[in-house]
TIMI-2910 file (N, C-alpha, C, CB; in pm, 1 decimal, decimal comma, always signed):
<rs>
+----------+----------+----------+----------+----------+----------+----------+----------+----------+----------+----------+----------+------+
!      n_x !      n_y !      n_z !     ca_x !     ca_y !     ca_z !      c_x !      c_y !      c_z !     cb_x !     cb_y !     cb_z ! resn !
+----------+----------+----------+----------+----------+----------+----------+----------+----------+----------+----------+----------+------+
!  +9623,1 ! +12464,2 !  -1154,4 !  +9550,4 ! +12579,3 !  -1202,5 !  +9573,2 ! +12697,5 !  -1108,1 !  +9400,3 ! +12547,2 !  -1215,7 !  Unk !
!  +9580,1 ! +12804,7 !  -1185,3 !  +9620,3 ! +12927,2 !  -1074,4 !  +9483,0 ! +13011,3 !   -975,2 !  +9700,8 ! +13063,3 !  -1182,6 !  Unk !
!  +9494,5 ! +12991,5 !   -876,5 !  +9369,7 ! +13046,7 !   -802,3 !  +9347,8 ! +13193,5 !   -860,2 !  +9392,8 ! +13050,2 !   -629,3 !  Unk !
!  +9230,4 ! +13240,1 !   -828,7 !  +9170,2 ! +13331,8 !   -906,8 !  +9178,0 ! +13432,0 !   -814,0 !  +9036,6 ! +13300,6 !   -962,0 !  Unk !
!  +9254,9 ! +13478,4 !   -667,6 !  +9270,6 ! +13582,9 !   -617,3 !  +9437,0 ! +13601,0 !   -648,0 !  +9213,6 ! +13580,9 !   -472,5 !  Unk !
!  +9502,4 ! +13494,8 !   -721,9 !  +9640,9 ! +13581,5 !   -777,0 !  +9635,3 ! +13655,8 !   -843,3 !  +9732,2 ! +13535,3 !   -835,3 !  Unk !
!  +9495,1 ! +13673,6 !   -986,8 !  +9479,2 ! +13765,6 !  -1042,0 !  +9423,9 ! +13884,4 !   -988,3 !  +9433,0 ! +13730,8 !  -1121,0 !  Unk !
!  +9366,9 ! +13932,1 !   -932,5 !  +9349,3 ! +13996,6 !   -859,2 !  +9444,5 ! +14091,8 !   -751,2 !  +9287,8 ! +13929,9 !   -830,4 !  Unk !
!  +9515,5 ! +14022,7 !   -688,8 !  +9607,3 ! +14083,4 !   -664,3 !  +9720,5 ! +14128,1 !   -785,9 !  +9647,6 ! +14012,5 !   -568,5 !  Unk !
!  +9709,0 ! +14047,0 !   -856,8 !  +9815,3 ! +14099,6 !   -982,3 !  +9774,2 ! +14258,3 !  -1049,3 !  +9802,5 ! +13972,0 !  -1128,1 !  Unk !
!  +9622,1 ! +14226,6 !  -1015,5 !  +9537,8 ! +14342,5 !  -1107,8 !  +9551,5 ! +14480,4 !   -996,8 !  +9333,2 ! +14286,6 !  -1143,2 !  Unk !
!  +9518,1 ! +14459,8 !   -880,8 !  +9567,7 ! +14572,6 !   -752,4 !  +9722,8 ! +14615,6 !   -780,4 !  +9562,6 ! +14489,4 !   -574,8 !  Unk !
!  +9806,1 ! +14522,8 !   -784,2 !  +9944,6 ! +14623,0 !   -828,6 !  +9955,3 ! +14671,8 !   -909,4 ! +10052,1 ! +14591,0 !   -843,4 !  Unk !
!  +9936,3 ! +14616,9 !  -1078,9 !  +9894,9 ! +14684,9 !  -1205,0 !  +9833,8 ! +14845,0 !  -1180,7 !  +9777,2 ! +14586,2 !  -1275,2 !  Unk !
!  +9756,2 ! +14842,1 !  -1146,2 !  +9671,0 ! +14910,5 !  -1093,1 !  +9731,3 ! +15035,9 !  -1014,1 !  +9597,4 ! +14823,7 !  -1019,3 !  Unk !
!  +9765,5 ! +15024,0 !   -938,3 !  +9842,3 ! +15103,3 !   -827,6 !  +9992,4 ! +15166,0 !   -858,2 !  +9859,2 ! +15003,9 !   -706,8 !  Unk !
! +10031,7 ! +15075,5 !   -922,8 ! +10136,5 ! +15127,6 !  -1034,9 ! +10117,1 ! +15178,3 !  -1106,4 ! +10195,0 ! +15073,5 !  -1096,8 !  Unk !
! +10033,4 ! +15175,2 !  -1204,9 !  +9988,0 ! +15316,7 !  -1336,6 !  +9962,4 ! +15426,4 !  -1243,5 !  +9815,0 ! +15293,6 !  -1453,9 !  Unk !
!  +9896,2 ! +15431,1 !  -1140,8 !  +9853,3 ! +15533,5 !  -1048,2 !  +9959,7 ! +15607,0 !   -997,3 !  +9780,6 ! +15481,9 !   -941,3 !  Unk !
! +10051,1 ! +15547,1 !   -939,7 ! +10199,0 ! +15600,3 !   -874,1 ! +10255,6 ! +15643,2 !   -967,2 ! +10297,6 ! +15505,5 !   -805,9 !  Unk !
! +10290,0 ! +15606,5 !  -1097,2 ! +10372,5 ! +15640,9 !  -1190,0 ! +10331,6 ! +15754,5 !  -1292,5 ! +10400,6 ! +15527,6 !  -1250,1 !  Unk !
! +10135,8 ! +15769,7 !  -1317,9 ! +10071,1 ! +15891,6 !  -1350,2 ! +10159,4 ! +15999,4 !  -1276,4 !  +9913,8 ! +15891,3 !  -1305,1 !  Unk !
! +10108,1 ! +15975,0 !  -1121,2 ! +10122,2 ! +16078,2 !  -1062,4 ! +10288,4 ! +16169,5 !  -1011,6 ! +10041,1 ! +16034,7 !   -963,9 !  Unk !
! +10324,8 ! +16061,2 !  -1033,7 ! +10521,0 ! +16120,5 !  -1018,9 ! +10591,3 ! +16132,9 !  -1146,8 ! +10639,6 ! +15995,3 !   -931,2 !  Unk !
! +10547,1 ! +16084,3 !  -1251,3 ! +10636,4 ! +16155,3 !  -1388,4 ! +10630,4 ! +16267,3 !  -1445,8 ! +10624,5 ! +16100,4 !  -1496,0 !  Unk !
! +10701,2 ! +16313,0 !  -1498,5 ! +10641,4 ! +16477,3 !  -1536,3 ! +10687,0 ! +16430,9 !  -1700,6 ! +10750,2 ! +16662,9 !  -1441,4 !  Unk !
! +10696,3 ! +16326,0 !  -1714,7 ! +10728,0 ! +16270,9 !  -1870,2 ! +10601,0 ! +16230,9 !  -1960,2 ! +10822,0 ! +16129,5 !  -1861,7 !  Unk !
! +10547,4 ! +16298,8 !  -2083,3 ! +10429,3 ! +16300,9 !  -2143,5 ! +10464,0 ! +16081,1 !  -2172,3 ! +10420,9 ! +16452,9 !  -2313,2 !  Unk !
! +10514,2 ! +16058,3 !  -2221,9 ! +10547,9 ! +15912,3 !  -2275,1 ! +10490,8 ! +15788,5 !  -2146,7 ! +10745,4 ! +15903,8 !  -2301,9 !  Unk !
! +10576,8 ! +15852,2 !  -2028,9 ! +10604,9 ! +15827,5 !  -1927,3 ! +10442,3 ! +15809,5 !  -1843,3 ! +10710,3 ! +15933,2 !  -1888,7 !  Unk !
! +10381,2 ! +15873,6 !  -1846,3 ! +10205,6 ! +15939,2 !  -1793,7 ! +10146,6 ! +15834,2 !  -1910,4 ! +10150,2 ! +16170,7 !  -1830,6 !  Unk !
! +10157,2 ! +15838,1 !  -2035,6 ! +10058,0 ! +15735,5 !  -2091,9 ! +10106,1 ! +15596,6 !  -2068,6 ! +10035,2 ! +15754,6 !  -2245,4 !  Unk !
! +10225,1 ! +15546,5 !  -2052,0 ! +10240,0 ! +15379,3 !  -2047,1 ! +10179,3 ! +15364,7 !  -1909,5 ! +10415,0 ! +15306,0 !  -2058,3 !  Unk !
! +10195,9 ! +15452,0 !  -1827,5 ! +10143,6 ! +15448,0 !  -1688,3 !  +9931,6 ! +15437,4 !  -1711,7 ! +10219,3 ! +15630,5 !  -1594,9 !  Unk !
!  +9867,6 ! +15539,5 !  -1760,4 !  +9738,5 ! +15474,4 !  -1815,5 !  +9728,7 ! +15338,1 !  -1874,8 !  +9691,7 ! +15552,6 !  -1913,5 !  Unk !
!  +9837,2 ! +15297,1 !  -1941,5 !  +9816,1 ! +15150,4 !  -2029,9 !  +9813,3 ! +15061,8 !  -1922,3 !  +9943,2 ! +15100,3 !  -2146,8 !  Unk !
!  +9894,4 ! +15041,8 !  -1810,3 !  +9901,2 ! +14990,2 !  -1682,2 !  +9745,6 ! +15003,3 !  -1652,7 ! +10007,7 ! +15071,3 !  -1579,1 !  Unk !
!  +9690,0 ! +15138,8 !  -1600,4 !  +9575,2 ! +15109,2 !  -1584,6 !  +9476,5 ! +15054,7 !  -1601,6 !  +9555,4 ! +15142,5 !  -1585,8 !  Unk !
!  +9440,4 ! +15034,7 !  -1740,6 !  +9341,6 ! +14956,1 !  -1818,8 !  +9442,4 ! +14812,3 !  -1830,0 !  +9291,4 ! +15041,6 !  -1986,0 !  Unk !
!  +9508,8 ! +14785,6 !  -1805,9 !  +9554,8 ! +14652,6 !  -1835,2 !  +9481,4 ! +14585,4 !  -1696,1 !  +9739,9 ! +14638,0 !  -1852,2 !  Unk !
!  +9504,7 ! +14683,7 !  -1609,9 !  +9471,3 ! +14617,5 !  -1477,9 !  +9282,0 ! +14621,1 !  -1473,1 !  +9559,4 ! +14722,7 !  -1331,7 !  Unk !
!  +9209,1 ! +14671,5 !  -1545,7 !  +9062,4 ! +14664,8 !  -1580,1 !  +9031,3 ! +14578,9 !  -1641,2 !  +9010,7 ! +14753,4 !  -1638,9 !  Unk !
!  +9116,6 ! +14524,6 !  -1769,8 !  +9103,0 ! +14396,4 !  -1862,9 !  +9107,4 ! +14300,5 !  -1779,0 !  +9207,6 ! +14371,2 !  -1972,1 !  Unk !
!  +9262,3 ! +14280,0 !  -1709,8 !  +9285,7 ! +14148,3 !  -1582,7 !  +9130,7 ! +14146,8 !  -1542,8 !  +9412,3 ! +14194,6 !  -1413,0 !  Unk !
!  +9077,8 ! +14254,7 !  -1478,5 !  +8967,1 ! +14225,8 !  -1393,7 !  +8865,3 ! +14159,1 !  -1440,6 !  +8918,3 ! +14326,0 !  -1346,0 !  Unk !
!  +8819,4 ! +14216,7 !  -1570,6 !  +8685,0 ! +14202,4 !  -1647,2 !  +8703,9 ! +14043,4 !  -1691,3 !  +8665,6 ! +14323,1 !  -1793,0 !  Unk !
!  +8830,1 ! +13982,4 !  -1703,0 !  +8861,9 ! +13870,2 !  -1744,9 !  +8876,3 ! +13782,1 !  -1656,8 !  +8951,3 ! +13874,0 !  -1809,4 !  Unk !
!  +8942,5 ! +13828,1 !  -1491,6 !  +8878,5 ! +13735,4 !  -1360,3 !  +8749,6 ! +13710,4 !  -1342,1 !  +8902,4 ! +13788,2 !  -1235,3 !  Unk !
!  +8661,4 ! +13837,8 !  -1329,4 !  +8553,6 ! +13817,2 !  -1277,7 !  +8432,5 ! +13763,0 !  -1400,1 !  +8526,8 ! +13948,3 !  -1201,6 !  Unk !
!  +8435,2 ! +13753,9 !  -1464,4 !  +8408,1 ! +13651,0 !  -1558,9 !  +8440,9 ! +13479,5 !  -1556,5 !  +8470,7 ! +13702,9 !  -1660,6 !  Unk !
!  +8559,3 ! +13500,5 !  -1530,5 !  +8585,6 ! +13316,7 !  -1485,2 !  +8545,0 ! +13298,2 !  -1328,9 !  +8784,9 ! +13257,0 !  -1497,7 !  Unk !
!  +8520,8 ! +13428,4 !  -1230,5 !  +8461,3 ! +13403,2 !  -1134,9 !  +8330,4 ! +13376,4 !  -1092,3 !  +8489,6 ! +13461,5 !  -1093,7 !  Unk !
!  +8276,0 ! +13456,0 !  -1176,7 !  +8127,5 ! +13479,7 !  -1164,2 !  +8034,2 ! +13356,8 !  -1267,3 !  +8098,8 ! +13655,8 !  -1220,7 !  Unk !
!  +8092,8 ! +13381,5 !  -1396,3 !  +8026,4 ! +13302,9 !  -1506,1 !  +8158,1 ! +13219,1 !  -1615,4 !  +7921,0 ! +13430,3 !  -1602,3 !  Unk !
!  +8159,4 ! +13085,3 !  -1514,7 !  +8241,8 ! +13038,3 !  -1578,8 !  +8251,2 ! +12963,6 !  -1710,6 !  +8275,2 ! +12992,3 !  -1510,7 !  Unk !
!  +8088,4 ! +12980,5 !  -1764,8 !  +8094,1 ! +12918,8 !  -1934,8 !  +8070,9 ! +13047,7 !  -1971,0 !  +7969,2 ! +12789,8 !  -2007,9 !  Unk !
!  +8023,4 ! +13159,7 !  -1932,0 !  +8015,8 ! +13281,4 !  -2012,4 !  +8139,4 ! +13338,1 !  -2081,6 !  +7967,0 ! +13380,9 !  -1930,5 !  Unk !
!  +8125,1 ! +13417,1 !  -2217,1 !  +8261,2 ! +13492,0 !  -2258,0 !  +8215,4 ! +13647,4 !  -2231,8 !  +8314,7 ! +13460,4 !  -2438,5 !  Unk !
!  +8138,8 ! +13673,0 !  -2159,4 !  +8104,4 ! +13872,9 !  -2159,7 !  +8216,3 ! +13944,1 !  -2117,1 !  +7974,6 ! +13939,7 !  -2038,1 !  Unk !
!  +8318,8 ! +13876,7 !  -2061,2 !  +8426,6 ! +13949,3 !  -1960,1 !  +8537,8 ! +13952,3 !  -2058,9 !  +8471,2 ! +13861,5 !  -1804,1 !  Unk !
!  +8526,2 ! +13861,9 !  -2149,5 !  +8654,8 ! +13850,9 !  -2256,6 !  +8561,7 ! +13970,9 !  -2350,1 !  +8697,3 ! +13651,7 !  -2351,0 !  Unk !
!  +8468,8 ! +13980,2 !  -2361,9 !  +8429,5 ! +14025,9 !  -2475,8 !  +8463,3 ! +14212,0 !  -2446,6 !  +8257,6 ! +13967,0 !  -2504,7 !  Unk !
!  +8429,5 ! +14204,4 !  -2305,3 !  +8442,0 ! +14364,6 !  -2269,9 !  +8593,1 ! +14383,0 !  -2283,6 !  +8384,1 ! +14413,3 !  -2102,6 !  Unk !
!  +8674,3 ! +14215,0 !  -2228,1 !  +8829,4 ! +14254,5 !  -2236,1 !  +8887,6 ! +14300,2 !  -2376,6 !  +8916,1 ! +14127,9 !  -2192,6 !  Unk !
!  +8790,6 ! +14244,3 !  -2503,5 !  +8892,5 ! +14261,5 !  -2631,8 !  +8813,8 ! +14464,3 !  -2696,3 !  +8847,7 ! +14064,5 !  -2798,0 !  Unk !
!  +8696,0 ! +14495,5 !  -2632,1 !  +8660,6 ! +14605,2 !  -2682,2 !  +8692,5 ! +14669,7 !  -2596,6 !  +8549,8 ! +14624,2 !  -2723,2 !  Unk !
!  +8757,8 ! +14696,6 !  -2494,4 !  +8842,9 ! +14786,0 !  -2374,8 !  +8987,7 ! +14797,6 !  -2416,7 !  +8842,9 ! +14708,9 !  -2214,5 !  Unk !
!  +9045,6 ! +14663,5 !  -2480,0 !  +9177,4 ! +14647,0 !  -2618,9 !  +9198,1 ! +14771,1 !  -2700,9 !  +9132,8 ! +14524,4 !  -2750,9 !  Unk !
!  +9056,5 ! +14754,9 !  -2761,0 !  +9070,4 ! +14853,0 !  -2914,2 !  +9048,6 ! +14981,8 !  -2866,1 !  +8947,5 ! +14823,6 !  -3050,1 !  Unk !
!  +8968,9 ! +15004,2 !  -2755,4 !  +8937,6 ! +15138,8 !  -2695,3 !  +9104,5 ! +15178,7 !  -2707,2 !  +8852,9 ! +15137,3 !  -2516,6 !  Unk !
!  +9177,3 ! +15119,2 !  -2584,4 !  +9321,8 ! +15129,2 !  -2487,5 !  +9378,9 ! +15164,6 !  -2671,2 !  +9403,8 ! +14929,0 !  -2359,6 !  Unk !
!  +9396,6 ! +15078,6 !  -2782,3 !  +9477,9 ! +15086,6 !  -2917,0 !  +9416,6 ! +15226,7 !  -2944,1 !  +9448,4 ! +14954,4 !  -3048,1 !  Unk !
!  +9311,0 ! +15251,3 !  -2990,2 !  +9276,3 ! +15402,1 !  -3030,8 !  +9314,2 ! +15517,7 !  -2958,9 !  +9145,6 ! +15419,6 !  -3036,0 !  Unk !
!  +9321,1 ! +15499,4 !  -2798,0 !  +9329,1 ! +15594,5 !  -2741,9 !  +9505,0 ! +15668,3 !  -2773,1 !  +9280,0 ! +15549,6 !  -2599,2 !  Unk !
!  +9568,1 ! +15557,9 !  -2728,6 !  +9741,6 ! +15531,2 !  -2729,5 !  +9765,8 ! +15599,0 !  -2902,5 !  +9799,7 ! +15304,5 !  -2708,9 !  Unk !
!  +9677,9 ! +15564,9 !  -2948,9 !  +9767,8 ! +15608,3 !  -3098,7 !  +9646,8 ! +15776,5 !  -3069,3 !  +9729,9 ! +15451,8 !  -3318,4 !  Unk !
!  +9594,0 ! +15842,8 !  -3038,4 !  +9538,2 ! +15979,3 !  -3032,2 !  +9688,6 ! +16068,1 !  -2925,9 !  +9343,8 ! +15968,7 !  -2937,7 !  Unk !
!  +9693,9 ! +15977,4 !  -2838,8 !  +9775,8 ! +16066,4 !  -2749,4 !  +9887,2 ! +16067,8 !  -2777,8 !  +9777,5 ! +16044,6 !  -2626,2 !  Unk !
!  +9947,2 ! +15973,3 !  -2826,0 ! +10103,7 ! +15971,7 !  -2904,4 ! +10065,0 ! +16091,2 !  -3046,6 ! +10157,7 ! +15758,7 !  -2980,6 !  Unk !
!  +9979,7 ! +16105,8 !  -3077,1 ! +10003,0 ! +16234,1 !  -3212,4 ! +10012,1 ! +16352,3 !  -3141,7 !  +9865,2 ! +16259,8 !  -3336,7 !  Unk !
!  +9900,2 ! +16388,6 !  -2977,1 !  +9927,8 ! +16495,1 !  -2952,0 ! +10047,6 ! +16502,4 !  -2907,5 !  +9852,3 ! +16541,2 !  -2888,6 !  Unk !
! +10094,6 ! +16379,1 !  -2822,6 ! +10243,4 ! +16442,8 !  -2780,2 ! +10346,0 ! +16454,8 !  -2907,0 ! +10322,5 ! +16337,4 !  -2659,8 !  Unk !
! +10324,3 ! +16385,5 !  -2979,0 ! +10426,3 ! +16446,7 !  -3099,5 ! +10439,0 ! +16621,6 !  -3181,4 ! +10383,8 ! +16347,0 !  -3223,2 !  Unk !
! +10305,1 ! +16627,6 !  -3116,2 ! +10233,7 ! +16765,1 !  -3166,0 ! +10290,9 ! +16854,2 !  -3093,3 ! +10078,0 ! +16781,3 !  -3150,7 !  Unk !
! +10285,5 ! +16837,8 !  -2934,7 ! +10319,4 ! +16911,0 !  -2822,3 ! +10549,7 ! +16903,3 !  -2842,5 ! +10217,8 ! +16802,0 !  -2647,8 !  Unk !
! +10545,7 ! +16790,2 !  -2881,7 ! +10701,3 ! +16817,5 !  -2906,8 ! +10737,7 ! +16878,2 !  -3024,1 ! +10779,9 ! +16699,1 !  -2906,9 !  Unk !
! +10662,3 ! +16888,4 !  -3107,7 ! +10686,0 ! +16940,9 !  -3238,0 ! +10726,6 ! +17134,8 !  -3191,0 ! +10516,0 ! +16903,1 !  -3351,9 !  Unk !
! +10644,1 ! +17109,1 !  -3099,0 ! +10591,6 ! +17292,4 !  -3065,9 ! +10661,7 ! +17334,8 !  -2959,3 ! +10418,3 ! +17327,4 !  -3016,9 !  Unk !
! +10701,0 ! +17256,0 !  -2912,8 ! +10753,7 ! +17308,2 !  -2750,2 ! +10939,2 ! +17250,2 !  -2771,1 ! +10634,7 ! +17186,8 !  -2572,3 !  Unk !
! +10963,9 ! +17175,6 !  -2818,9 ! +11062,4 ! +17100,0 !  -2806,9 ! +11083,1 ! +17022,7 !  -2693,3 ! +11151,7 ! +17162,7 !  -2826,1 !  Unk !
! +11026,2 ! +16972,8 !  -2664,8 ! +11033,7 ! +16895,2 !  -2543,6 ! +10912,7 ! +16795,1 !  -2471,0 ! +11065,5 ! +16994,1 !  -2454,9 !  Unk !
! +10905,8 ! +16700,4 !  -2387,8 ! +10773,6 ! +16576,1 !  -2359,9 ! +10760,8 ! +16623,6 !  -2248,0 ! +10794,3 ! +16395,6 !  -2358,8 !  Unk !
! +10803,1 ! +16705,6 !  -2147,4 ! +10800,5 ! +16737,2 !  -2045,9 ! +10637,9 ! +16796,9 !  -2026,2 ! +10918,6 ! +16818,8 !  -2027,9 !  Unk !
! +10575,6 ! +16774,3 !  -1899,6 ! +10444,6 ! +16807,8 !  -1883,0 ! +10451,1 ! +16955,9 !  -1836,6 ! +10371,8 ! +16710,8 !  -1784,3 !  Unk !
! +10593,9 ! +17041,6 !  -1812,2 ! +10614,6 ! +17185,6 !  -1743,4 ! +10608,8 ! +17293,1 !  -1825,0 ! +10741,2 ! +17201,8 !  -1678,1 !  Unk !
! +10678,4 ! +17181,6 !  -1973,5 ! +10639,1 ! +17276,1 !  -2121,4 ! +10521,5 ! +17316,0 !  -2155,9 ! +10664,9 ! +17214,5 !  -2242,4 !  Unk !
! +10438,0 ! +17215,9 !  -2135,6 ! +10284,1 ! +17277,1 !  -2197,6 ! +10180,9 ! +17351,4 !  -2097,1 ! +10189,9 ! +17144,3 !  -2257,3 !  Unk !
! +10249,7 ! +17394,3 !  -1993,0 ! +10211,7 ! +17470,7 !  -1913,4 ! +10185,9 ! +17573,7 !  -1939,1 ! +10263,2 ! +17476,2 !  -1842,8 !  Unk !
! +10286,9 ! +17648,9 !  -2076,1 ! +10237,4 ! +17783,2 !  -2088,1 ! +10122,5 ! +17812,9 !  -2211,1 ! +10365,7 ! +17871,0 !  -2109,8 !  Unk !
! +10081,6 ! +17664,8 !  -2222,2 !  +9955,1 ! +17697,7 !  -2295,3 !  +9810,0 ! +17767,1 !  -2269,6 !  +9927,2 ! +17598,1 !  -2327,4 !  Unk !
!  +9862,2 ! +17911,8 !  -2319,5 !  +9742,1 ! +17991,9 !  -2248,0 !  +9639,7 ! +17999,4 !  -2394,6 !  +9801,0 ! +18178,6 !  -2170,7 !  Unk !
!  +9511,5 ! +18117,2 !  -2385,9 !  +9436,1 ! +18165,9 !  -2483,7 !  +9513,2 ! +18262,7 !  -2528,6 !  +9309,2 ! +18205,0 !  -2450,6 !  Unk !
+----------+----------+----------+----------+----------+----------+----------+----------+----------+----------+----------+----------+------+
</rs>
């Protein structure tokens, strides 16, 4: 059985990687798979510490599958704006929508 601080550490790199990769892409596509990283690494968690804490309980799966549909709704909102933002700008680049003034 796999000890329960591999996940954890699995969930710290996850983690730290969406973070590094937010912050150095200037690619709209690129910035959201990097959020999906993020919350993947929140699910890992909610789904360790659940088998850590309460090991006949399901609350940690339960937050893991409605943090799912959150992560699915969100991903399909931000993929229309960036389609929106490429529609208009020609381009995914985050330097393009810079000149979005009033």
């Amino acid at each position: 059985m796999i000890q329960i601080e591999y996940f954890f550490i699995l969930s710290g790199l996850l983690f730290f990687i969406g973070v590094f990769g937010f912050v150095t892409r200037r690619n709209l596509i690129a910035m959201l798979i990097s959020i999906e990283l993020v919350l993947n690494s929140v699910d890992l968690n909610f789904a360790a510490f659940n088998r850590l804490l309460f090991p006949d309980g399901s609350e940690g799966m339960f937050f893991t599958l409605f943090s799912i549909g959150i992560s699915a709704a969100e991903t399909a909102v931000a993929l229309a704006i960036i389609i929106n933002v490429y529609r208009h700008f020609h381009s995914d680049q985050v330097n393009s929508i810079e000149n979005m003034k009033w």
